[in-house]
C-alpha positions as CSV (number, residue, x, y, z in Angstrom):
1,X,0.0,0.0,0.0
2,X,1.3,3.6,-0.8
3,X,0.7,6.3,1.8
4,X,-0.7,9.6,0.9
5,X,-0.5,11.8,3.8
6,X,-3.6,14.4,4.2
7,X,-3.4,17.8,5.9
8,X,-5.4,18.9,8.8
9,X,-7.1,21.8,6.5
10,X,-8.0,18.9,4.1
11,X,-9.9,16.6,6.6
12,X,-11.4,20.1,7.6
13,X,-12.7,20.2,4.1
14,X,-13.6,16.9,3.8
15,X,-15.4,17.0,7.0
16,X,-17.4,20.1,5.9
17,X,-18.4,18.3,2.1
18,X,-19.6,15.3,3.9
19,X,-22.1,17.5,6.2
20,X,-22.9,19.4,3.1
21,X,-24.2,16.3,1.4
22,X,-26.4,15.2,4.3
23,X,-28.0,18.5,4.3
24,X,-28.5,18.5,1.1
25,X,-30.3,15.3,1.0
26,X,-27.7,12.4,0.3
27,X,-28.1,8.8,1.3
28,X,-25.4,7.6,4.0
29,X,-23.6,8.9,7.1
30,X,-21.7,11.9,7.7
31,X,-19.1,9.2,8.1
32,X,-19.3,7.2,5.3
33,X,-19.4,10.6,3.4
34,X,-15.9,11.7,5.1
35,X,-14.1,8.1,4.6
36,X,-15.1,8.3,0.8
37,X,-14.1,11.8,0.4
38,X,-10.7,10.9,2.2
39,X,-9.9,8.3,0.0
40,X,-10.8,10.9,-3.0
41,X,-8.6,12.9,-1.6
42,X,-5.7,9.9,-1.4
43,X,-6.2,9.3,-4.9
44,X,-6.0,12.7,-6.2
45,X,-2.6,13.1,-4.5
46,X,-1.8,10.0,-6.1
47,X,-2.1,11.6,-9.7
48,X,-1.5,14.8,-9.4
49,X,-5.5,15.8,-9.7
50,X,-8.3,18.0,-7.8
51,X,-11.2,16.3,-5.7
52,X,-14.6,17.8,-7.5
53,X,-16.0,18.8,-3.7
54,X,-19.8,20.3,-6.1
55,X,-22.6,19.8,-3.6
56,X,-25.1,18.5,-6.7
57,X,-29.2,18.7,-6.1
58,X,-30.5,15.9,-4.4
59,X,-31.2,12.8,-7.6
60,X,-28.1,14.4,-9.0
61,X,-24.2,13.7,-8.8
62,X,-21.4,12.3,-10.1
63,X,-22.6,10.0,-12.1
64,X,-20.7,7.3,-10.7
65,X,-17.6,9.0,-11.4
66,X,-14.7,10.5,-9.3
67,X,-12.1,11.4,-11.9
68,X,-12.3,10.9,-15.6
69,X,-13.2,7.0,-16.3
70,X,-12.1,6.2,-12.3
71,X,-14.4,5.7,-9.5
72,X,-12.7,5.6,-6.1
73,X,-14.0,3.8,-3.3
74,X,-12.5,4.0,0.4
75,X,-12.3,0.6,3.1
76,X,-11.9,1.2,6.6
77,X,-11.0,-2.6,7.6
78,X,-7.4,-2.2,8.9
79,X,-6.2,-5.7,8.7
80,X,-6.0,-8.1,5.7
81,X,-8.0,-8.3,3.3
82,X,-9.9,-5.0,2.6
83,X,-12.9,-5.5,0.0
84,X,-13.8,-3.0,-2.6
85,X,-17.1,-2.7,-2.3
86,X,-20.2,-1.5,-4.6
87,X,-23.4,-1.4,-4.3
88,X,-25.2,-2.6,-6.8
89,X,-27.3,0.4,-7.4
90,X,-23.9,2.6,-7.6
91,X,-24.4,4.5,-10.5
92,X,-20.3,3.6,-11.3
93,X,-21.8,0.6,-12.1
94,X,-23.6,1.6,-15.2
95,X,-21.9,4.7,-16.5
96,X,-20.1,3.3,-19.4
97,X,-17.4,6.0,-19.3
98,X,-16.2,4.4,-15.9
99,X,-13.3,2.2,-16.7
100,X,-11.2,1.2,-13.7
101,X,-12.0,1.3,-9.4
102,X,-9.4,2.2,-7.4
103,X,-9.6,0.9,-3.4
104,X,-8.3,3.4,-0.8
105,X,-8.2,2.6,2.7
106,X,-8.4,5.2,5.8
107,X,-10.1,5.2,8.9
108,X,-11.6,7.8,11.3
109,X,-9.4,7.8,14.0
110,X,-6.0,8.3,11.7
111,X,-8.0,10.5,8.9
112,X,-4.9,12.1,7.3
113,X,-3.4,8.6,6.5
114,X,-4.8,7.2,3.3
115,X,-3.5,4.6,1.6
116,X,-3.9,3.5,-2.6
117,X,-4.3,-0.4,-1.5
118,X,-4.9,-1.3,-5.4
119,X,-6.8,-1.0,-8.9
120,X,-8.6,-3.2,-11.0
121,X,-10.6,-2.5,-14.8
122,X,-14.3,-2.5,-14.1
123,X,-14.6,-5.9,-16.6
124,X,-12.4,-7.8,-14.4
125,X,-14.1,-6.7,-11.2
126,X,-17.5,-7.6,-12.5
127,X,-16.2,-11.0,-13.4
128,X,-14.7,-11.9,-10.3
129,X,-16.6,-9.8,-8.0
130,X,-19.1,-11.7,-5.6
131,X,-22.7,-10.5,-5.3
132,X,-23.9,-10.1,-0.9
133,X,-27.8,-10.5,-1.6
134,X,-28.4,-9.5,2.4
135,X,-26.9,-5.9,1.7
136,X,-27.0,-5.6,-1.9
137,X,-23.9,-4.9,-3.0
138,X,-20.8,-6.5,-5.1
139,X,-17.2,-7.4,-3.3
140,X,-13.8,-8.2,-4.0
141,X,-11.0,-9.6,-2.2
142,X,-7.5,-6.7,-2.3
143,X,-5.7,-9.6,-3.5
144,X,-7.9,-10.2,-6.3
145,X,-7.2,-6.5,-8.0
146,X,-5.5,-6.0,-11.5
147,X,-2.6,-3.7,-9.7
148,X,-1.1,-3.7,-5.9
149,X,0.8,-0.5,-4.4
């Protein structure tokens, strides 16, 4: 895994995005908000790139993706074995210009370490990935990604 070290002012922003989208009407935590937006944050480090932190109207967003043809998503598991996760109503999942996920991995009690665990092309996850009918979403092992940092 490759560290990417965040500022205090960046969790501060990240903190204040996350509580944006709850008030304006997002589905999830303030938490699960943050940890995403961290690993965003991770990733954009990694190349070199901005975080798009646009508050969109609630029904609106993304699209399902983070950074041209890349959709980031962040684990907090801390010991082996971390899962890239998505649910299977993710709208990464069906925007054809989405390419590749990327799995970060931070925490909220060390929220300016985030770590690039790995990558994989959105054919091979969907081929190897493993459906969890109880919470509706699709997982993959770390060790079963295309690329390991």
């Amino acid at each position: 895994m490759k560290l990417y070290q965040l500022t205090n002012k960046e969790v501060d922003t990240a903190t204040r995005f996350a509580v944006n989208l709850i008030a304006a009407g997002k589905r999830g935590t303030i938490e699960s908000h943050l940890i995403g937006t961290l690993g965003e944050m991770g990733y954009a480090k990694h190349i070199n790139s901005k975080v798009n932190l646009e508050v969109y109207q609630k029904g609106k967003g993304d699209e399902g993706s983070d950074f041209e043809g890349i959709q980031v998503k962040t684990a907090t598991w801390s010991h082996d074995n971390k899962q890239l996760k998505i649910n299977i109503e993710d709208g990464c999942l069906k925007n054809i210009t989405v390419n590749r996920f990327i799995l970060m991995h931070t925490t909220l009690k060390a929220r300016t370490k985030v770590y690039l665990v790995g990558e994989i092309s959105k054919e091979n996850f969907l081929k190897k990935a493993e459906l969890n009918i109880k919470y509706n979403y699709l997982a993959l092992s770390e060790y079963d990604l295309d690329v390991h940092y």
